[in-house]
C-alpha positions in Angstrom: -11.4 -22.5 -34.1 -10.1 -19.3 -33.6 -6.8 -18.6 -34.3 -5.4 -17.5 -31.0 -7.2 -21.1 -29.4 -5.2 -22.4 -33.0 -1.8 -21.0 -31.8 -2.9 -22.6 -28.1 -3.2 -26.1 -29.4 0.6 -25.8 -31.7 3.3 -28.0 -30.5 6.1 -25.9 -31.0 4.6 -23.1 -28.3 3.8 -25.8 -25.9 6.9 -26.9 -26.3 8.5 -23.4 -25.4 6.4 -23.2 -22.4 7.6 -26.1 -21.4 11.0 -25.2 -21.9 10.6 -21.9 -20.4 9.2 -24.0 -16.9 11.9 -26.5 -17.2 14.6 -24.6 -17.4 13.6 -21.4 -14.8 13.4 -24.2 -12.3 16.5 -26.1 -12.4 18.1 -22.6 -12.5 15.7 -21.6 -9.2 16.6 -25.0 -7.5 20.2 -23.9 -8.1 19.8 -20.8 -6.4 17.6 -22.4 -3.4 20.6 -24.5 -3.1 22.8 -21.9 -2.8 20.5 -20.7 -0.3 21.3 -23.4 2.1 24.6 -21.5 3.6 21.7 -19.1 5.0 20.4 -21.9 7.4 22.5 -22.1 10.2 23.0 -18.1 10.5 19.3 -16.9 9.9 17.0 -19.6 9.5 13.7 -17.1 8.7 15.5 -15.2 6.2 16.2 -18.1 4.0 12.5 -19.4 4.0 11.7 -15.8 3.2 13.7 -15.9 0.2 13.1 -19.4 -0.8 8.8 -18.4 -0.6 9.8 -15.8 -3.4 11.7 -18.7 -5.7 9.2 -21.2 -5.3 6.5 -18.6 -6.3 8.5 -17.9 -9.4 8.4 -21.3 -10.5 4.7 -22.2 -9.4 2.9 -19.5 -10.4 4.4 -20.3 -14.3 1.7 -23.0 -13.9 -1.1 -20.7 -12.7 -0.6 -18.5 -15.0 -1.5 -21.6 -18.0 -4.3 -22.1 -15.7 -5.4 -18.6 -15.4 -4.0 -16.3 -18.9 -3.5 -19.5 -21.0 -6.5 -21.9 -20.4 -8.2 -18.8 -19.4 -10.0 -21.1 -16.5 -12.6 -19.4 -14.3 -12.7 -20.2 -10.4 -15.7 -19.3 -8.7 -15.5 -19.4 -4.7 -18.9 -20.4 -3.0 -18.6 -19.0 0.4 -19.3 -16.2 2.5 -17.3 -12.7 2.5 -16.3 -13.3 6.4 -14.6 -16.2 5.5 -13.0 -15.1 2.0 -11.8 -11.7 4.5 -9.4 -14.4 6.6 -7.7 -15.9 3.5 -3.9 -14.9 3.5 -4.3 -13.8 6.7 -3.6 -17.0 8.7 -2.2 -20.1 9.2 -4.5 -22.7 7.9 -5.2 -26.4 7.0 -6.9 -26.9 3.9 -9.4 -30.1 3.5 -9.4 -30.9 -0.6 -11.4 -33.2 -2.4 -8.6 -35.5 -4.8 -10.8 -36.2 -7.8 -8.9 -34.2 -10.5 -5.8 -34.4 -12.1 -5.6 -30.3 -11.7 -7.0 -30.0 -8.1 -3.9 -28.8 -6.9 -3.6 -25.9 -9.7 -6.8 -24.4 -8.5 -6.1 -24.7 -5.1 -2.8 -23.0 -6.3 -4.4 -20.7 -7.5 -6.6 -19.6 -4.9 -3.1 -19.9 -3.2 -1.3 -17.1 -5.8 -4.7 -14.6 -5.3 -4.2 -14.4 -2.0 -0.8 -14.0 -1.6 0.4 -17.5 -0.1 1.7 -19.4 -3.0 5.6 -19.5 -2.5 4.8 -20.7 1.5 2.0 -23.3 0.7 2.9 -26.8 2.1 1.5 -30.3 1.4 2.6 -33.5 3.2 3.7 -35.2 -0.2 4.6 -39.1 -1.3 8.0 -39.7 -1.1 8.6 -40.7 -4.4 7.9 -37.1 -5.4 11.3 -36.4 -3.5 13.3 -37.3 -6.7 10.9 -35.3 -8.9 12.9 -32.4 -10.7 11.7 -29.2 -10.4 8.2 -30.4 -8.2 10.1 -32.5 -5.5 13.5 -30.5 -5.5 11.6 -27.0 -4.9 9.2 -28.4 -2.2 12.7 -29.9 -0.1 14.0 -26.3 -0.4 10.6 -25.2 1.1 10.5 -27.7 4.0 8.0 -30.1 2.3 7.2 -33.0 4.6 7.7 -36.3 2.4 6.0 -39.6 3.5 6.1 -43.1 2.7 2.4 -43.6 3.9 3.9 -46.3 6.8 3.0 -44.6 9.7 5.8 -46.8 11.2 8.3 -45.4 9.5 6.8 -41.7 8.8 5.9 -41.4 12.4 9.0 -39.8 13.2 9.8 -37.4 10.0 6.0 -36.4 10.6 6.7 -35.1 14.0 10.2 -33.5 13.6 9.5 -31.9 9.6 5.6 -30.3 11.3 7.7 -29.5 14.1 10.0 -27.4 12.7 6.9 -25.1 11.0 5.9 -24.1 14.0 7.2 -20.6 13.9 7.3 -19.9 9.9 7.1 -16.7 9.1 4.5 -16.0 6.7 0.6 -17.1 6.5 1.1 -20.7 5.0 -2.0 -23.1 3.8 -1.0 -26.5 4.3 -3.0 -29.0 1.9 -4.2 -32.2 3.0 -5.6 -35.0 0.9 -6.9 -36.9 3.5 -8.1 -39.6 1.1 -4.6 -40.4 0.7 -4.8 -40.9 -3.1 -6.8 -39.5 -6.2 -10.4 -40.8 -6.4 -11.2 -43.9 -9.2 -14.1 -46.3 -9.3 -12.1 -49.2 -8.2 -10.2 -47.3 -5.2 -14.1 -46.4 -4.6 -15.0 -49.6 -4.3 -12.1 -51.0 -2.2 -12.8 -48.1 -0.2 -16.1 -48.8 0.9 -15.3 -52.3 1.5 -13.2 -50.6 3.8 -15.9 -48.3 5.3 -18.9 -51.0 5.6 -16.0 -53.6 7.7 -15.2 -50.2 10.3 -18.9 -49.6 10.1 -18.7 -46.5 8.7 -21.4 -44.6 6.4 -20.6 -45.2 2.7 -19.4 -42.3 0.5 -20.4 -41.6 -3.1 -18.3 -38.8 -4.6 -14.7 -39.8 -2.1 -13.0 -42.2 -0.6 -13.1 -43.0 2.8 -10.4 -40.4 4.8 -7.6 -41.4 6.3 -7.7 -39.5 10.1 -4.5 -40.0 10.9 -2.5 -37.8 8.9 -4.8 -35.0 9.6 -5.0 -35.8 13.7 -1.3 -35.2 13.4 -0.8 -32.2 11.8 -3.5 -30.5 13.3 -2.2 -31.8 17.0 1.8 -30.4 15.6 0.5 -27.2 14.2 -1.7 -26.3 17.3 -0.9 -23.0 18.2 0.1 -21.9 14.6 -3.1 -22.9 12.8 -5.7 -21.1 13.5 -8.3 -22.7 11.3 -8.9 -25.7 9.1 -10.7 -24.5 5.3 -12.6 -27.4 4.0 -12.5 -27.2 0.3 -14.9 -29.1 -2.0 -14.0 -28.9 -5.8 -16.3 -29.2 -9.2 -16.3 -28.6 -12.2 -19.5 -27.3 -14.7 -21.4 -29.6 -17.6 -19.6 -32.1 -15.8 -16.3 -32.0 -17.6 -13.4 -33.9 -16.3 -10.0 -31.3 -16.8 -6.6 -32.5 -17.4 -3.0 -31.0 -17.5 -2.7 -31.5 -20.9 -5.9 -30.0 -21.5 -4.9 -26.8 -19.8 -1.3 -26.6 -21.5 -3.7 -27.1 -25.0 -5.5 -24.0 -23.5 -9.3 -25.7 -22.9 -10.9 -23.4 -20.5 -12.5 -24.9 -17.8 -15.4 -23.1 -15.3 -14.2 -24.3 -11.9 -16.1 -24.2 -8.8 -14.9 -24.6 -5.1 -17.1 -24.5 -1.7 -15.5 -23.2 1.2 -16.2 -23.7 4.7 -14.0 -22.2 7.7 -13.7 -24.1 10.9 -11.8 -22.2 13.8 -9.3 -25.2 15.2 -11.6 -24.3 18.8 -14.6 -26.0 16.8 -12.3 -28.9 16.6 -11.9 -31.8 19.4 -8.4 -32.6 20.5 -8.9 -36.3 21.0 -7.6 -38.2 18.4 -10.4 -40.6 18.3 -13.3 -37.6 18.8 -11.0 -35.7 16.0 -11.0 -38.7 13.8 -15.1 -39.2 14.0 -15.0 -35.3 13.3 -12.9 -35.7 10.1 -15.5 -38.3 9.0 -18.5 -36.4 9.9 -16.8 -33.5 7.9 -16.4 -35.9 4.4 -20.3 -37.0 4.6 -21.0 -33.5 4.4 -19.0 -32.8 1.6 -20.5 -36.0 0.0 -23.8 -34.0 0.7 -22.2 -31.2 -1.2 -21.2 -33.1 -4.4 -24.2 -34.5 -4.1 -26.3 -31.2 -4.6 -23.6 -30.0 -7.4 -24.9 -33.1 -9.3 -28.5 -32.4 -9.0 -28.5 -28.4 -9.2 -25.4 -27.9 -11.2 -23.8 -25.7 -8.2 -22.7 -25.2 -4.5 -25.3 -24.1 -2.2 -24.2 -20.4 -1.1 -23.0 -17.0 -1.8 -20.4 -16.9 -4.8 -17.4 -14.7 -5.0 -15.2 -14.5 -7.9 -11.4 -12.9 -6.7 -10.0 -11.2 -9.7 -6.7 -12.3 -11.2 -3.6 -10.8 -10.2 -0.9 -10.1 -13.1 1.9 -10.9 -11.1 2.2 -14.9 -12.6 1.8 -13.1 -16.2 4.0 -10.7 -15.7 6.9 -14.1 -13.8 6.5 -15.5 -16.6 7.0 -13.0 -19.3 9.8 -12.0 -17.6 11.5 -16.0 -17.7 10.5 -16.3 -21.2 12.2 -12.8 -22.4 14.9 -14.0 -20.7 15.3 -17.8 -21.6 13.8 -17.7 -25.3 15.6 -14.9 -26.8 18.9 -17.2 -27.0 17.0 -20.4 -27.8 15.8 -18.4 -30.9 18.9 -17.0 -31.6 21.0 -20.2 -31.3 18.1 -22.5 -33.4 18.8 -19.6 -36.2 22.3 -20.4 -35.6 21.5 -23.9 -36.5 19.3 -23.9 -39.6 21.5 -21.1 -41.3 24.8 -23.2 -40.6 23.3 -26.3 -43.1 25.4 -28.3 -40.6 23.6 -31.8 -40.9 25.4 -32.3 -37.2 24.4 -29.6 -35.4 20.4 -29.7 -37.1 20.1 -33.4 -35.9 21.6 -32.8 -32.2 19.3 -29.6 -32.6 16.6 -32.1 -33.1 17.5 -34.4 -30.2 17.6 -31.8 -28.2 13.9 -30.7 -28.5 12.8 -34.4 -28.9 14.5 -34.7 -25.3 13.1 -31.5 -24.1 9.5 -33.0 -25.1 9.5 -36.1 -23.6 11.2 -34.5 -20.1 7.9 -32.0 -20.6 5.4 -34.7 -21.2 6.7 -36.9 -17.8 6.4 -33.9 -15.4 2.4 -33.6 -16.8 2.7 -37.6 -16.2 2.9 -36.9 -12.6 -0.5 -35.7 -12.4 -2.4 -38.2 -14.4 -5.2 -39.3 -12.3 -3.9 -43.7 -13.9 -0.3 -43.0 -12.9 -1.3 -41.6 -9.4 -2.6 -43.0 -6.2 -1.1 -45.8 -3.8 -2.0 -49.3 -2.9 -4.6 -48.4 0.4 -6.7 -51.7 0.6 -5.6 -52.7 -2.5 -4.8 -56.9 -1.4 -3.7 -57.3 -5.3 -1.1 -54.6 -4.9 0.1 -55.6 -1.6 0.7 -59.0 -3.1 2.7 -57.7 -5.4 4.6 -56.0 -3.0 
């Protein structure tokens, strides 16, 4: 081991990260609640802003993915298609098999320049998340409860109100609803074979109806829907914590554009699209397990500095007085002060270890055909 991958895997400088993160977001979800007087008087000017603060705060977790992991993202697609990115409105189609598939698609996100006003239709529960669910209210984040009864409504009005944002957003979609597992696999194709659908083997069966709704809200602002299929090489299955430890991971994503024209309007002709589209990128997985890669042209967009240089600039300012007040401590001999010192970093590590709990793949998901869970419920 070398001994910058040795400093990587320390406690104590994961720990600072974390600190850095944690704090630079609760003090950007104060100012993006300060913010809110802009609403009433100039509604475009305070999602302009609030792009800017959410980028601050996001791209600290490219930037692990990108300077600290040192993780590679290699683009399969062709250089018409790469030549629209950042330059559109845009739904993107995501596989949900990885506990980082969002920090790539981030981080395609950051190197195009639509990071801060990338939107996801997110489970409510991440609503009383700190930092995740406090920035994405301040960014108009549409929050669901996966009950179409009761979501039908905040669907409508929160993709409503989108409708004239003023910079190139990608909006995410998981249409599988929940990260992919062997036994949401299996419930899922029970599912599939009772609708008499074709079976999947690398997802779960879509659900249509989140994604026949945005794309019927957004018509006139989207111009295009970017099916995304994600990878990874030698097979290797990444984690948060693995990237905060700094593994590196070679990550590779196929992209396909689909002009919203291509794209039926019926719900019911949209929906048999929507599953047309996941047998194909079945097909896809499919040939990344037998060849080891995406069919296609690569292209590899170079880094930007900007998240290195965010970050750097958070960590000058936050660290310098952490330093100088733990130096406070030690030299004082205060048994007081070194054991509250303590509790204080013991705290700070545990709040750092439940945000990466968010993304675990076990602690994920929801109940969809689940009859166990809905017992219990």
């Amino acid at each position: 081991m070398g001994l910058l991958a040795y400093l990587k895997s320390q406690f104590v400088l994961q720990l600072l990260i974390g600190f850095v993160f944690v704090v630079s977001g609760l003090i950007i979800n104060f100012i993006q609640l300060c913010t809110c007087v802009l609403w009433p008087f100039n509604k475009q000017l305070y999602r302009t802003i609030n792009c800017r603060l959410a980028y601050s705060l996001w791209s600290q977790l490219v930037m692990l993915l990108e300077w600290w992991s040192g993780t590679e993202c290699t683009l399969y697609s062709d250089r018409a298609t790469v030549d629209m990115f950042g330059k559109e409105h845009v739904i993107i189609i995501l596989n949900h098999n990885f506990e980082i598939d969002f920090l790539c698609g981030w981080t395609m996100c950051e190197r195009y320049g639509v990071l801060g006003s990338s939107k996801v239709l997110a489970k409510h529960e991440l609503l009383k998340v700190p930092l995740i669910g406090w920035t994405w209210y301040f960014l108009e984040i549409v929050f669901c409860k996966r009950k179409w009864e009761e979501d039908r409504d905040t669907v409508f009005k929160g993709l409503g109100r989108l409708k004239d944002y003023p910079e190139f957003m990608w909006f995410l979609l998981y249409c599988e609803g929940t990260r992919f597992t062997e036994k949401k696999h299996q419930i899922s194709m029970q599912v599939a074979e009772s609708k008499g659908l074709p079976k999947l083997k690398y997802h779960l069966l879509p659900r249509t109806k989140g994604f026949t709704t945005t794309l019927a809200c957004l018509k006139g602002t989207v111009s295009a829907v970017y099916d995304v299929t994600l990878n990874f090489k030698d097979k290797k299955v990444p984690t948060l914590l693995g990237i905060v430890s700094g593994t590196k991971y070679m990550a590779d994503m196929s992209i396909r554009r689909f002009p919203v024209e291509e794209i039926p309007e019926d719900e019911k002709e949209c929906a048999t699209w929507l599953h047309k589209l996941y047998q194909e990128k079945d097909a896809l997985q499919e040939h990344y397990e037998t060849e080891g890669s995406f069919p296609g042209p690569t292209i590899r967009p170079p880094r930007r500095l900007w998240s290195l240089l965010n970050f750097l600039f958070w960590a000058g300012l936050l660290l310098s007085p952490l330093i100088h007040f733990a130096w406070g401590v030690v030299i004082s001999g205060s048994p007081l002060l070194i054991i509250g010192f303590m509790l204080f970093l013991i705290v700070a590590s545990v709040a750092v270890r439940r945000l990466i709990g968010v993304t675990e793949v076990k602690k994920t998901g929801s109940s969809y055909g689940d009859p166990e869970a809905k017992k219990q419920n």
